[in-house]
KEDOTOR-862557 format. One line per field, with one value per atom (N, C-alpha, C, O): residue number from 0; residue in three letters; atom name; x, y, z. Coordinates in Angstrom, 1 decimal, decimal comma. Example, Ala and Ser with C-alpha at 12.3 -4.5 7.8 and 13.67 -1.06 7.14 Angstrom:
pos = (0 0 0 0 1 1 1 1);
code = (ALA ALA ALA ALA SER SER SER SER);
site = (N CA C O N CA C O);
u = (13,2 12,3 13,2 14,2 12,8 13,7 12,9 13,4);
v = (-5,7 -4,5 -3,3 -3,3 -2,2 -1,1 0,0 1,1);
w = (7,8 7,8 7,8 8,5 7,1 7,1 7,9 8,0);
END
This chain:
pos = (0 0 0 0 1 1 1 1 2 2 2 2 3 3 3 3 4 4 4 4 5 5 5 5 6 6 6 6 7 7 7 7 8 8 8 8 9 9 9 9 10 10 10 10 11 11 11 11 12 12 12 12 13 13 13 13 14 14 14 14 15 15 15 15 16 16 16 16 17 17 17 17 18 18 18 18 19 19 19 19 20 20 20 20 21 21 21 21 22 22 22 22 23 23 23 23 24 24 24 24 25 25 25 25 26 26 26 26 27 27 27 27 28 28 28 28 29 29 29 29 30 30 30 30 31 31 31 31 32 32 32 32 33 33 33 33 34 34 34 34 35 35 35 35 36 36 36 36 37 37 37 37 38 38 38 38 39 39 39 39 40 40 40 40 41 41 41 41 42 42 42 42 43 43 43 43 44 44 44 44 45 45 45 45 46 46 46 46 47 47 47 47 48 48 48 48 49 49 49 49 50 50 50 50 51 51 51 51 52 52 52 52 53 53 53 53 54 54 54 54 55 55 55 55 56 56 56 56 57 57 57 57 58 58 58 58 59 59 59 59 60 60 60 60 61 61 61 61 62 62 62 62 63 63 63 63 64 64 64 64 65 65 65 65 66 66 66 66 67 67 67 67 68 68 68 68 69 69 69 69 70 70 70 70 71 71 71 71 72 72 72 72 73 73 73 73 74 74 74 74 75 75 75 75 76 76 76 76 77 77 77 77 78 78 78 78 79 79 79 79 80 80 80 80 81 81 81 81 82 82 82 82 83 83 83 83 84 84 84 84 85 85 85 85 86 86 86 86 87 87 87 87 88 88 88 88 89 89 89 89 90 90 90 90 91 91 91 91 92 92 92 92 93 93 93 93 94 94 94 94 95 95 95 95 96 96 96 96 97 97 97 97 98 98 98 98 99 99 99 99 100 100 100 100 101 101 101 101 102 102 102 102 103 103 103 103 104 104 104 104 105 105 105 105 106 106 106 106 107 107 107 107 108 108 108 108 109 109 109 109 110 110 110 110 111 111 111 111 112 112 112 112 113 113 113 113 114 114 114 114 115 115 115 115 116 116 116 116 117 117 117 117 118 118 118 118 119 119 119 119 120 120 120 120 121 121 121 121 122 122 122 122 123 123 123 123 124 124 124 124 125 125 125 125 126 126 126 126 127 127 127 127 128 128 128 128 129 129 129 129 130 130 130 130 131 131 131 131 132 132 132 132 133 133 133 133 134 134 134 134 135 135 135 135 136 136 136 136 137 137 137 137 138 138 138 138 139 139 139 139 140 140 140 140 141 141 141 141 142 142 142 142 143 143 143 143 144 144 144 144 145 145 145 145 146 146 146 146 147 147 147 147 148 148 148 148 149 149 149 149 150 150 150 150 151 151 151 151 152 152 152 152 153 153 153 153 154 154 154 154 155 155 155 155 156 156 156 156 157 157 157 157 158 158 158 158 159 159 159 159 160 160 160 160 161 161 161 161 162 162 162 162 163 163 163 163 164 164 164 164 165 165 165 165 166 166 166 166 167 167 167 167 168 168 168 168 169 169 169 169 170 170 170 170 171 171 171 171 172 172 172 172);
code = (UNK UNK UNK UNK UNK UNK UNK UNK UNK UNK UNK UNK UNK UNK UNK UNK UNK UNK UNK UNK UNK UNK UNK UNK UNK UNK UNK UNK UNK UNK UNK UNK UNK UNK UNK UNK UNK UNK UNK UNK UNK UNK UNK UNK UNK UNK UNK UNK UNK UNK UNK UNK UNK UNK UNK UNK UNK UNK UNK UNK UNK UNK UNK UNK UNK UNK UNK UNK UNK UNK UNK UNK UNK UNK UNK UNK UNK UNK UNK UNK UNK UNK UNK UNK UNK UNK UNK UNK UNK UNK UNK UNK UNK UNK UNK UNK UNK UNK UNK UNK UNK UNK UNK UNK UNK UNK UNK UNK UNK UNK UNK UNK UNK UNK UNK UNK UNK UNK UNK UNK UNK UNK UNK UNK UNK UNK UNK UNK UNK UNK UNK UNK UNK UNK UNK UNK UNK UNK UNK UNK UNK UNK UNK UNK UNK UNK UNK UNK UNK UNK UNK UNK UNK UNK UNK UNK UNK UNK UNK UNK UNK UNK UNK UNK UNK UNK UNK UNK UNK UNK UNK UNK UNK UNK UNK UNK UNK UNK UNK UNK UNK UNK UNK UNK UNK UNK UNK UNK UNK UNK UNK UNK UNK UNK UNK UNK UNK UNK UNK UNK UNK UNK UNK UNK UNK UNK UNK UNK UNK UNK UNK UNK UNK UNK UNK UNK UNK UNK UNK UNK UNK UNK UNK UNK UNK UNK UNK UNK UNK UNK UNK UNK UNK UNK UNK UNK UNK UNK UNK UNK UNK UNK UNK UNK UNK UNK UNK UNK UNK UNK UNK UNK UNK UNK UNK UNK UNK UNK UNK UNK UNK UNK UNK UNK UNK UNK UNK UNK UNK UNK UNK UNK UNK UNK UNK UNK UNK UNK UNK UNK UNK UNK UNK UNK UNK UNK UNK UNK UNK UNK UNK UNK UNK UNK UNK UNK UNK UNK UNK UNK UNK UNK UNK UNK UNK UNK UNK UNK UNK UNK UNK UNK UNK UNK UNK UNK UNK UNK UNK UNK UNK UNK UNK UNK UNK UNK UNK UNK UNK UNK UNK UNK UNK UNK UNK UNK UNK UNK UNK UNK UNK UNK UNK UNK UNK UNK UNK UNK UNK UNK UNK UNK UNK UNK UNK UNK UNK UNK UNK UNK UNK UNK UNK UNK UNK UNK UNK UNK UNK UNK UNK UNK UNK UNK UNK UNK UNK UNK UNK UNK UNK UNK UNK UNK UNK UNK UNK UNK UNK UNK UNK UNK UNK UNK UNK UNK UNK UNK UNK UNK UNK UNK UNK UNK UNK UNK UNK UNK UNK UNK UNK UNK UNK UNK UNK UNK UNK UNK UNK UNK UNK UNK UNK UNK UNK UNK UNK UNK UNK UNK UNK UNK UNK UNK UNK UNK UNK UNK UNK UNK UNK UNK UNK UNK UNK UNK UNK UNK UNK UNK UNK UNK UNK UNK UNK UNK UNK UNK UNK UNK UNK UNK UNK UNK UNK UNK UNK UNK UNK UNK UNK UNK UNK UNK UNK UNK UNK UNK UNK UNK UNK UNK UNK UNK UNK UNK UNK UNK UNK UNK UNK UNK UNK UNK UNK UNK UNK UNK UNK UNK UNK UNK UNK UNK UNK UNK UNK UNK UNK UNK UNK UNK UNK UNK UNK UNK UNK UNK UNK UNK UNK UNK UNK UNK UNK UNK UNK UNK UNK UNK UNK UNK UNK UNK UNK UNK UNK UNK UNK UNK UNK UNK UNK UNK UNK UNK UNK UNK UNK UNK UNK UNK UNK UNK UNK UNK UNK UNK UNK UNK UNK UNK UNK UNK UNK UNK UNK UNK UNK UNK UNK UNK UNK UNK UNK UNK UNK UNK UNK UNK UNK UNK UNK UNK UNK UNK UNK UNK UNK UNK UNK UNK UNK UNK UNK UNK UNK UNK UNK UNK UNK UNK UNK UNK UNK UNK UNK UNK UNK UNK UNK UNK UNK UNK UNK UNK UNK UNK UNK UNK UNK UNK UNK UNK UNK UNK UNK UNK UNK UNK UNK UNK UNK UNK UNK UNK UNK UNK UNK UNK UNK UNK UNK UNK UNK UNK UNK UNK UNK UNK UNK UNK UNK UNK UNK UNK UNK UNK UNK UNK UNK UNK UNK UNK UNK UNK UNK UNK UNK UNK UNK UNK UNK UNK UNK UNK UNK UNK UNK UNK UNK UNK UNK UNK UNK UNK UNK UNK UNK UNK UNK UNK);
site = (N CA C O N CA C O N CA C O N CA C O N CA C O N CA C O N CA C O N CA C O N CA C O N CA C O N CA C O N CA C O N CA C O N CA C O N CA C O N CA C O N CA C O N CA C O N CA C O N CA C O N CA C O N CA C O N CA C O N CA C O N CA C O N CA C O N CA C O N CA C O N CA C O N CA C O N CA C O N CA C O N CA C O N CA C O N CA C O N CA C O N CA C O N CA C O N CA C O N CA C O N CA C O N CA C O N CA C O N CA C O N CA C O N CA C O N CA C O N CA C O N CA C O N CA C O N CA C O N CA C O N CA C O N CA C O N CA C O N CA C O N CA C O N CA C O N CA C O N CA C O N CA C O N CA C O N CA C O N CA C O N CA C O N CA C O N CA C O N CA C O N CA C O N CA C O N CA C O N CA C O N CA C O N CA C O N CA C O N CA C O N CA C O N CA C O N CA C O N CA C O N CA C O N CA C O N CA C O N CA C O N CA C O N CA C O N CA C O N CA C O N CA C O N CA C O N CA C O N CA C O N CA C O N CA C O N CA C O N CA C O N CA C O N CA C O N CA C O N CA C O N CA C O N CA C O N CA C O N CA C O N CA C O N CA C O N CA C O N CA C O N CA C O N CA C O N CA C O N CA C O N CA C O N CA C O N CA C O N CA C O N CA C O N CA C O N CA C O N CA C O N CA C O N CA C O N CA C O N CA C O N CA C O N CA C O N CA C O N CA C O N CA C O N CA C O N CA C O N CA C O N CA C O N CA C O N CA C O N CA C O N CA C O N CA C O N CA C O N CA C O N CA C O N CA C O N CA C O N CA C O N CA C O N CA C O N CA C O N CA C O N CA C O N CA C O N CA C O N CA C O N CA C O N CA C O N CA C O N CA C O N CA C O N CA C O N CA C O N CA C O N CA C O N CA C O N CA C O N CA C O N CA C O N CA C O N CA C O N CA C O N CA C O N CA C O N CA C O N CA C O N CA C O);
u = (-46,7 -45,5 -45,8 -45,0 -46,9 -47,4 -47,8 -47,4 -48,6 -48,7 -47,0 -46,5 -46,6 -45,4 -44,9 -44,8 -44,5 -43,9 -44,8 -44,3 -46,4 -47,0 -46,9 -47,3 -46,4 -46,6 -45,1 -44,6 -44,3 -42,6 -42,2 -41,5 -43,4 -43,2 -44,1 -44,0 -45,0 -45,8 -44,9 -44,7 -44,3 -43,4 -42,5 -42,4 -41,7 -40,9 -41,2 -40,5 -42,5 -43,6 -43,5 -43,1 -43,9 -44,0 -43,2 -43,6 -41,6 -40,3 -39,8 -39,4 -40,0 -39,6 -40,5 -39,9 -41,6 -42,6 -41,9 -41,4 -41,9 -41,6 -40,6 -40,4 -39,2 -37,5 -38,1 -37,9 -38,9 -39,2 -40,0 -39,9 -40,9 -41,5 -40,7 -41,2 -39,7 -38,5 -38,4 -38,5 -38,0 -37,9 -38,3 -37,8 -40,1 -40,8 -41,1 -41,4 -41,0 -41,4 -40,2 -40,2 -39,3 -38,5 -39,2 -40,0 -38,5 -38,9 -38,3 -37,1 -38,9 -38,1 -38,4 -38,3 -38,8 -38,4 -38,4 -38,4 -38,5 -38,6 -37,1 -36,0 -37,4 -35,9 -36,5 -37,7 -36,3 -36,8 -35,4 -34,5 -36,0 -35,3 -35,2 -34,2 -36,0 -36,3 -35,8 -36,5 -34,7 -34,2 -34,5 -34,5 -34,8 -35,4 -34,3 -34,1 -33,7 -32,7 -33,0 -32,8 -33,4 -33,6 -32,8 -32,3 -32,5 -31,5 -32,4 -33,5 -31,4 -32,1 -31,0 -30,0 -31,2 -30,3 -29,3 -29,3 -28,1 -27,2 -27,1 -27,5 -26,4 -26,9 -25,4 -24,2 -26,1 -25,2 -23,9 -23,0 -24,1 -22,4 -21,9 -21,4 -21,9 -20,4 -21,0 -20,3 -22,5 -23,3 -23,5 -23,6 -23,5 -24,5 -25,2 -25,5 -25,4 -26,4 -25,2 -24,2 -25,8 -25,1 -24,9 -24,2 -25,6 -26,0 -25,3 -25,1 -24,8 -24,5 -22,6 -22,0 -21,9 -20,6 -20,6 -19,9 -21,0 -21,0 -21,3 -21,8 -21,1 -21,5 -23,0 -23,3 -23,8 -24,6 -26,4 -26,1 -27,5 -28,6 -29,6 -29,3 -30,4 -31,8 -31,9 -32,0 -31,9 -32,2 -33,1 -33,1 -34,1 -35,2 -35,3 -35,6 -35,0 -35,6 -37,1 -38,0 -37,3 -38,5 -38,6 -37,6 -39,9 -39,7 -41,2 -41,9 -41,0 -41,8 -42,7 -43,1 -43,7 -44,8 -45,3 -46,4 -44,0 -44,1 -44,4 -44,6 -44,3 -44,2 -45,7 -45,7 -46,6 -48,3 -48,4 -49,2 -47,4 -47,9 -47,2 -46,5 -47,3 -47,2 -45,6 -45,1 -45,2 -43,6 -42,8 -41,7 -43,2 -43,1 -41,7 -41,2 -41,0 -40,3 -38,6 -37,5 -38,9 -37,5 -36,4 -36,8 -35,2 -34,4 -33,0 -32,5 -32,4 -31,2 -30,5 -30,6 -29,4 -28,0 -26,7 -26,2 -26,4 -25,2 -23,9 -23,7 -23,2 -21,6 -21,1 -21,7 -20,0 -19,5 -18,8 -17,9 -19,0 -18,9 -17,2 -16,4 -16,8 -15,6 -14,3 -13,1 -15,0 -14,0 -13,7 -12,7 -15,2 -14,9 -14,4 -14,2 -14,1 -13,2 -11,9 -11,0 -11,7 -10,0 -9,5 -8,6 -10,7 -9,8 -9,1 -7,9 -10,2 -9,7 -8,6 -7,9 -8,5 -7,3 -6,2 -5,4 -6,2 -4,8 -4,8 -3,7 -5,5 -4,9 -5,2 -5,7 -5,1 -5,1 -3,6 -3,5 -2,6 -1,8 -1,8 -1,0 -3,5 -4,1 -4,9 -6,0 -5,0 -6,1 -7,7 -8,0 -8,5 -9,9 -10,1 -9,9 -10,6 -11,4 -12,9 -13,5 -13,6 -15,0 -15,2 -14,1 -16,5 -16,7 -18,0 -18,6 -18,7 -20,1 -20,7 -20,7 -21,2 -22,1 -22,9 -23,2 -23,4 -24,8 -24,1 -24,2 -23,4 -23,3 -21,7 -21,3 -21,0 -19,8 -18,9 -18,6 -18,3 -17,3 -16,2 -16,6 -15,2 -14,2 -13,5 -13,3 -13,2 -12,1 -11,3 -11,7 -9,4 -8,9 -7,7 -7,3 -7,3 -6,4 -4,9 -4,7 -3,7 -2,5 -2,0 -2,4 -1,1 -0,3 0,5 0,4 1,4 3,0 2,7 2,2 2,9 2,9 4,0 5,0 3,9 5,0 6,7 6,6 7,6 8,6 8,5 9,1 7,7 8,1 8,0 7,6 8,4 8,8 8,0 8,0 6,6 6,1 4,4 3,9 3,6 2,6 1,6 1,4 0,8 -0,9 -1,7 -1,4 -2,9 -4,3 -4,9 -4,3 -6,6 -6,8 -8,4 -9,0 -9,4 -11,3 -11,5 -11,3 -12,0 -12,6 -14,0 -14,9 -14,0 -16,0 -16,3 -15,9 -17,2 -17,6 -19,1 -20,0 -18,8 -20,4 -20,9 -21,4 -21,3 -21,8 -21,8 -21,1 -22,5 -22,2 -21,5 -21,4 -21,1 -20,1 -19,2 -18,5 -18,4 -17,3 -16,0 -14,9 -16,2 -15,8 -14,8 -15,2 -13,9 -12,9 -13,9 -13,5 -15,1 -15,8 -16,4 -16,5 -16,6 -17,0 -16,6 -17,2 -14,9 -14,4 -13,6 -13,0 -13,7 -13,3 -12,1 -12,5 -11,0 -9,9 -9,2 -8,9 -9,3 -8,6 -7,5 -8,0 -6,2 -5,0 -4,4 -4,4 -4,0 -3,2 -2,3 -2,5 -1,1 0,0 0,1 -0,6 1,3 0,8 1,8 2,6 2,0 3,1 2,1 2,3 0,8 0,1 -0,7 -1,5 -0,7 -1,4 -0,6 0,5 -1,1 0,0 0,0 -1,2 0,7 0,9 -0,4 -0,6 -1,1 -1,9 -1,9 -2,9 -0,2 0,2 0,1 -0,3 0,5 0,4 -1,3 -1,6 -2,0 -3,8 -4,1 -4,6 -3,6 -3,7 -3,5 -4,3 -2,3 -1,4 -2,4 -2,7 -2,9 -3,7 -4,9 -5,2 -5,7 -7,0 -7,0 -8,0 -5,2 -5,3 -4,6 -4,1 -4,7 -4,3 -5,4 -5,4 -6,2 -7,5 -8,6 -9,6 -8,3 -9,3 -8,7 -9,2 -7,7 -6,6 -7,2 -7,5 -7,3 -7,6 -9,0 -9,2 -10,1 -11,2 -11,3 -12,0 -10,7 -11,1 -10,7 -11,3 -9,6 -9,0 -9,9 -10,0 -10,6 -11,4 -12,7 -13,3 -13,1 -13,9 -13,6 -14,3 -12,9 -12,3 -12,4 -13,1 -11,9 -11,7 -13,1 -13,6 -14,2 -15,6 -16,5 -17,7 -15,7 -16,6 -16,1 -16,7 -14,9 -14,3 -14,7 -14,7 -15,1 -15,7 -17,2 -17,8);
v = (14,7 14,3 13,6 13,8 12,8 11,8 13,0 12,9 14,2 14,8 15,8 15,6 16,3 16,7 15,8 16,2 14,4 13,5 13,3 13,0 13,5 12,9 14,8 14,9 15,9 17,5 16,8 16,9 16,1 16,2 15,8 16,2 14,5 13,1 14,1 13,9 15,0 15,5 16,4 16,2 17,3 18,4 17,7 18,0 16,8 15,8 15,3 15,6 14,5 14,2 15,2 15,1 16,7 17,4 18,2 18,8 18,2 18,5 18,0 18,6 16,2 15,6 15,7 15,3 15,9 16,4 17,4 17,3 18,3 19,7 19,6 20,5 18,5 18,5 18,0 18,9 16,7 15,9 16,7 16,4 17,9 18,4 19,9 20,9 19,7 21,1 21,0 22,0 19,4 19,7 19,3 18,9 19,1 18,0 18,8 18,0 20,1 20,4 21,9 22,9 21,1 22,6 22,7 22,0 23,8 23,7 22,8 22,7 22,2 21,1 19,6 18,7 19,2 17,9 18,1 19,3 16,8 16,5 16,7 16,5 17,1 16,8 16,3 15,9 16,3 16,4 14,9 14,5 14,6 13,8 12,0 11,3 11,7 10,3 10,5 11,1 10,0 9,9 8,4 7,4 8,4 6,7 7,1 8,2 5,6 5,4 4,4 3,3 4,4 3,7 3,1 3,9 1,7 1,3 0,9 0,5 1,1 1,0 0,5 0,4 -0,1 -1,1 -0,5 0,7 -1,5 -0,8 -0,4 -1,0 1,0 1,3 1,1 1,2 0,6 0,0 1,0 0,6 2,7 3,2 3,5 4,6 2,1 1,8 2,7 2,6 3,6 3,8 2,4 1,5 2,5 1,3 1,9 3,1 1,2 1,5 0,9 0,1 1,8 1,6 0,3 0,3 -0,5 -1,7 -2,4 -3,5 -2,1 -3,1 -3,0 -3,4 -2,5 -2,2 -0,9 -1,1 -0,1 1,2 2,4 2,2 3,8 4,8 5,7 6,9 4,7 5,7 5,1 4,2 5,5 5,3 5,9 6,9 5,9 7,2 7,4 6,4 8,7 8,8 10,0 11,0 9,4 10,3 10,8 9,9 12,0 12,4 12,3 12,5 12,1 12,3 12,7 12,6 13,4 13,9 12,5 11,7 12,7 11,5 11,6 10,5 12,8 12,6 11,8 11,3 11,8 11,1 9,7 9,0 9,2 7,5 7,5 7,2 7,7 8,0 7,9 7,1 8,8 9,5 8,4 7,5 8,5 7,9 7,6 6,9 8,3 8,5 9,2 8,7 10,1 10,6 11,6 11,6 12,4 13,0 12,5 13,0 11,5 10,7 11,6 12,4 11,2 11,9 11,0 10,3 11,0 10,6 11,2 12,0 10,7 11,1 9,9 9,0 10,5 9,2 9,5 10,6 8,8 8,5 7,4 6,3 7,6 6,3 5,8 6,5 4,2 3,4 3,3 3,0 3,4 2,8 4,2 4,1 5,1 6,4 6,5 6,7 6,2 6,2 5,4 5,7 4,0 3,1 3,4 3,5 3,6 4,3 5,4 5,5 6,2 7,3 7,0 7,3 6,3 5,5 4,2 3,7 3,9 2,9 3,8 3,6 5,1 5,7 6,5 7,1 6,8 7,6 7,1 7,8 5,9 5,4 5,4 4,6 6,2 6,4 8,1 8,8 8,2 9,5 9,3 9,2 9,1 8,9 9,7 10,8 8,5 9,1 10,0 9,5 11,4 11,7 11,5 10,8 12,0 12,2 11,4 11,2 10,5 10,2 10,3 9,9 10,8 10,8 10,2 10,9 9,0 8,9 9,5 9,9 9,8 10,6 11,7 11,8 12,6 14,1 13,5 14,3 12,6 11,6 13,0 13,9 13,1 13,7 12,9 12,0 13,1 12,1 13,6 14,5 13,4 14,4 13,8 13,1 13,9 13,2 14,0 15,0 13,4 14,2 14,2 13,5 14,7 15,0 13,3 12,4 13,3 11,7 12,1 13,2 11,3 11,3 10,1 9,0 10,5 9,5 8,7 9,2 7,4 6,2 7,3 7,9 7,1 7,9 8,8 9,1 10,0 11,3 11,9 11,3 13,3 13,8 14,4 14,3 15,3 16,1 15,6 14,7 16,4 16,0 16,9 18,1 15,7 16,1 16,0 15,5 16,7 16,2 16,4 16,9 16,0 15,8 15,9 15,0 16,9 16,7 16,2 17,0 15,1 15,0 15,0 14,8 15,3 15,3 14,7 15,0 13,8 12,8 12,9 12,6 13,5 14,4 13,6 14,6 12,8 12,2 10,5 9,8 9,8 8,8 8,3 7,1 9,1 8,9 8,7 9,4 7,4 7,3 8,6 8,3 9,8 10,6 11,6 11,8 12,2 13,6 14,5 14,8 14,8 15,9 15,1 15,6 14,2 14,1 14,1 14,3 13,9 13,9 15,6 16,2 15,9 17,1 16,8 16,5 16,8 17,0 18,5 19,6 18,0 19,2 19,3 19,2 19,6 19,0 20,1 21,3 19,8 20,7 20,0 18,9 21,0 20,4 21,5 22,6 20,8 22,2 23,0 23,4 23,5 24,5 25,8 27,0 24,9 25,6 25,3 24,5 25,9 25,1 24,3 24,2 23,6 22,4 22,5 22,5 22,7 23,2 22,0 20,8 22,7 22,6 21,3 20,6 20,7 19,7 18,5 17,6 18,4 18,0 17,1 15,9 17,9 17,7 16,7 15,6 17,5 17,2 15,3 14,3 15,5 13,9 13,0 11,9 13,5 12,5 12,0 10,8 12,9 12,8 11,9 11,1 12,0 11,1 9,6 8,7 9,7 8,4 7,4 6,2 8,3 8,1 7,7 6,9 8,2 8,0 6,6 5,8 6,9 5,5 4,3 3,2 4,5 3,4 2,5 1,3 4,1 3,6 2,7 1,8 3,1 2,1 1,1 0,2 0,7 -0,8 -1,5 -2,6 -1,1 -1,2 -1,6 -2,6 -0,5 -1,4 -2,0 -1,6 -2,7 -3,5 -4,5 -5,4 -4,6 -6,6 -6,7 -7,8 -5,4 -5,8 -6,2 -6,4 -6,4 -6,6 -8,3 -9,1 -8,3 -9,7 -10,7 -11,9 -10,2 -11,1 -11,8 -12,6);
w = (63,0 62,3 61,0 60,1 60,7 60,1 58,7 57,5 59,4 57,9 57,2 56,1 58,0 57,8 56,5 55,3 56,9 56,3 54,4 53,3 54,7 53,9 52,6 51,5 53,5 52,5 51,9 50,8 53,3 52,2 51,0 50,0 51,5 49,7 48,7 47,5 49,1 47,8 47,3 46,1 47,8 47,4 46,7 45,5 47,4 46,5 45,2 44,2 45,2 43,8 42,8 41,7 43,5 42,6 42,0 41,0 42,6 42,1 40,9 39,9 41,4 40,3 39,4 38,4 39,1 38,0 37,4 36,3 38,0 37,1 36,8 36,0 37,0 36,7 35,4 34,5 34,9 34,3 32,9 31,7 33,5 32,1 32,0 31,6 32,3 31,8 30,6 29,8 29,9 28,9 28,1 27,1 28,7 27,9 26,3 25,4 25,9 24,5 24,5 25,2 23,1 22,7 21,1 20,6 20,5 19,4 18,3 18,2 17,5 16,7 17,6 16,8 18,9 18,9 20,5 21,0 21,3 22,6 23,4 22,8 24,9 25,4 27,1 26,9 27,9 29,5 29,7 29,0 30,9 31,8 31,0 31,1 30,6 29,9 28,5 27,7 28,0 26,7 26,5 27,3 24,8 24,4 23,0 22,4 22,6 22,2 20,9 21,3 19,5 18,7 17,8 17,0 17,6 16,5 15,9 16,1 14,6 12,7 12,2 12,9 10,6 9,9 9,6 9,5 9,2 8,4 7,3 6,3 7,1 5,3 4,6 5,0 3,3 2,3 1,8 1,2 2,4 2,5 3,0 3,1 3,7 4,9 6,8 7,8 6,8 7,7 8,0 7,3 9,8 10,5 11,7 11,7 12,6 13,6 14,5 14,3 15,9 16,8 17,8 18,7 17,5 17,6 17,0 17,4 16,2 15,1 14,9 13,8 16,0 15,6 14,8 13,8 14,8 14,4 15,3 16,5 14,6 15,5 15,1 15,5 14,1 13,3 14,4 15,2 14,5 15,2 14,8 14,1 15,0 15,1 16,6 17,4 17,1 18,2 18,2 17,4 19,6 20,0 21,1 22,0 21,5 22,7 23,4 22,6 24,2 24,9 26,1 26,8 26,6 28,2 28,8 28,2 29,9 30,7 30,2 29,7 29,9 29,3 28,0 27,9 26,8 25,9 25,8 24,8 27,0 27,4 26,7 25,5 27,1 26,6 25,2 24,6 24,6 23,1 22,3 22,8 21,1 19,9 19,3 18,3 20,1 19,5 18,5 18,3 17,9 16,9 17,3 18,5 16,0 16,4 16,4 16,8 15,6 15,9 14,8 13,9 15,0 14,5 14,2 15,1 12,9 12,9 12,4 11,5 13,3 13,0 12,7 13,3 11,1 10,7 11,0 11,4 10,9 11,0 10,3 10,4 9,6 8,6 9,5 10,0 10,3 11,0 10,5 11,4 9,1 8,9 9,3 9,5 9,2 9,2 11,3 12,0 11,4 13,3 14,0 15,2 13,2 13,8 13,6 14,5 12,3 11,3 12,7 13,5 12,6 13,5 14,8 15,1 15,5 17,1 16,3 17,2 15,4 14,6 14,9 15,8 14,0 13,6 14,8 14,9 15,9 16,7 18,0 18,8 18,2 19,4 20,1 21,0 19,8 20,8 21,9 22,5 21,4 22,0 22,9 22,3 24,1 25,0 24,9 25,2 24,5 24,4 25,4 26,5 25,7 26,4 26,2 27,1 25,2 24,9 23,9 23,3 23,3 22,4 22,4 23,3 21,5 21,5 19,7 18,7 19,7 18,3 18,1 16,9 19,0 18,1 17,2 16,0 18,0 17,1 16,3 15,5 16,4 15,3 16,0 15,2 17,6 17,9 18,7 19,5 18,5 19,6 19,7 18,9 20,9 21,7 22,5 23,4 22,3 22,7 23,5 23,1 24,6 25,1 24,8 23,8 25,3 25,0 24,7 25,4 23,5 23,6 23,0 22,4 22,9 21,9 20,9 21,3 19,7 18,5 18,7 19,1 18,4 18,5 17,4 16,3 18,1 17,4 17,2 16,2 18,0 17,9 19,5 20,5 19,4 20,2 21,0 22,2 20,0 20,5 20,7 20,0 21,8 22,0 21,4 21,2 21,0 20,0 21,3 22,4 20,7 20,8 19,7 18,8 19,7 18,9 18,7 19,2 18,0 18,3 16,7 15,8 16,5 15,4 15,2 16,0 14,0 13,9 12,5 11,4 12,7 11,6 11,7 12,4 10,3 9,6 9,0 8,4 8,5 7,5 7,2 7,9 6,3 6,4 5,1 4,8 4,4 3,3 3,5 4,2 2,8 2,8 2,4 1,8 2,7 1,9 2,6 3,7 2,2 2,5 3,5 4,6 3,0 3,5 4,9 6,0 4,7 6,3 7,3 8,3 7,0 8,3 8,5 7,6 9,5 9,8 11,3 12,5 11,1 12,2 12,8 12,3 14,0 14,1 15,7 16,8 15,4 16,3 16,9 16,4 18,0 18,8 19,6 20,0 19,8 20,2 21,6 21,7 22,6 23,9 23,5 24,4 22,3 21,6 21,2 21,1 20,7 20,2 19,4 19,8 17,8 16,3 16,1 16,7 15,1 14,2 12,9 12,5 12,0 10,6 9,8 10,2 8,6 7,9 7,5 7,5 7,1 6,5 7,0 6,3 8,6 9,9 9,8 9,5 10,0 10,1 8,7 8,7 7,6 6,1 6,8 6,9 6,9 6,9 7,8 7,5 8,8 10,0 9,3 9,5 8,3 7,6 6,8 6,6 6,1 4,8 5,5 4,9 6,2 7,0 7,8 8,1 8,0 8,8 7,5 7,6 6,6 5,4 4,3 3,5 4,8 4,4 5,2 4,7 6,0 6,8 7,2 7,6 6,6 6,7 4,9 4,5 4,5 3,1 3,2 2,6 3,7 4,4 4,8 4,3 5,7 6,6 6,0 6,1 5,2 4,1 3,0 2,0 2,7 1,6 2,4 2,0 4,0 4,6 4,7 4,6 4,9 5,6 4,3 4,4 3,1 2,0 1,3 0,5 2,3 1,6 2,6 2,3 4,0 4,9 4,4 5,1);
END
């Protein structure tokens, strides 16, 4: 019985090894079971670190093996802290489903805008760490279907409205 038990824990040992170096080397960069998570400073436009009340970080994958090695490999990804708050600002009458910083996506589910009729959703993607038009990318659906160009247009310039507010009080504090 005694060995039975002592082949089970090794099989076991050696399962979670092999779960662990699945994805210890892809091409480009680390991935496996142990993810390590780095914050860095805030940058001067209007980027911060996720630490810091923002959605921007360096993040590195690693697989267990990396614990040993040197660390290398790291990787960042920005997002303008002021456009990712604006967004969850102007459309917080849309229930978050998803939010992810690293890759600057929010996916939100069905809501009704205060005084209107019909129901949005909503996936945004925030590219960049510029305060700028091009970073933010929206995109809306109603359960009718599409929503007219204008519709989207209006949410963006509202959301981009918002983030310069937003940086205007964070410059007077």
């Amino acid at each position: 019985m005694t060995l039975h038990r002592t082949l089970k824990l090794t099989l076991i040992l050696v399962l979670a090894t092999a779960v662990a170096a699945c994805g210890a080397r892809r091409q480009g960069g680390g991935g496996g079971l142990f993810n390590r998570v780095t914050v860095g400073t805030p940058h001067a436009d209007g980027g911060a670190n996720l630490g810091s009340d923002s959605a921007v970080t360096n993040y590195s994958k690693s697989s267990i093996w990396d614990v040993f090695g040197s660390g290398t490999g790291d990787q960042t990804v920005n997002v303008n802290r002021y456009i990712w708050a604006a967004t969850l600002d102007v459309l917080n009458f849309l229930p978050v489903q998803t939010v992810d910083p690293f890759t600057g996506v929010i996916v939100t589910g069905y809501g009704t805008p205060p005084g209107g009729g019909r129901a949005y959703r909503a996936t945004v993607h925030v590219r960049d760490p510029a305060l700028d038009a091009r970073s933010l990318n929206v995109s809306l659906q109603s359960r009718g279907g599409s929503v007219s160009a204008g519709t989207v247009r209006a949410v963006e310039d509202a959301i981009l409205a918002r983030a310069r507010q937003l940086r205007i009080a964070d410059k007077n504090f």
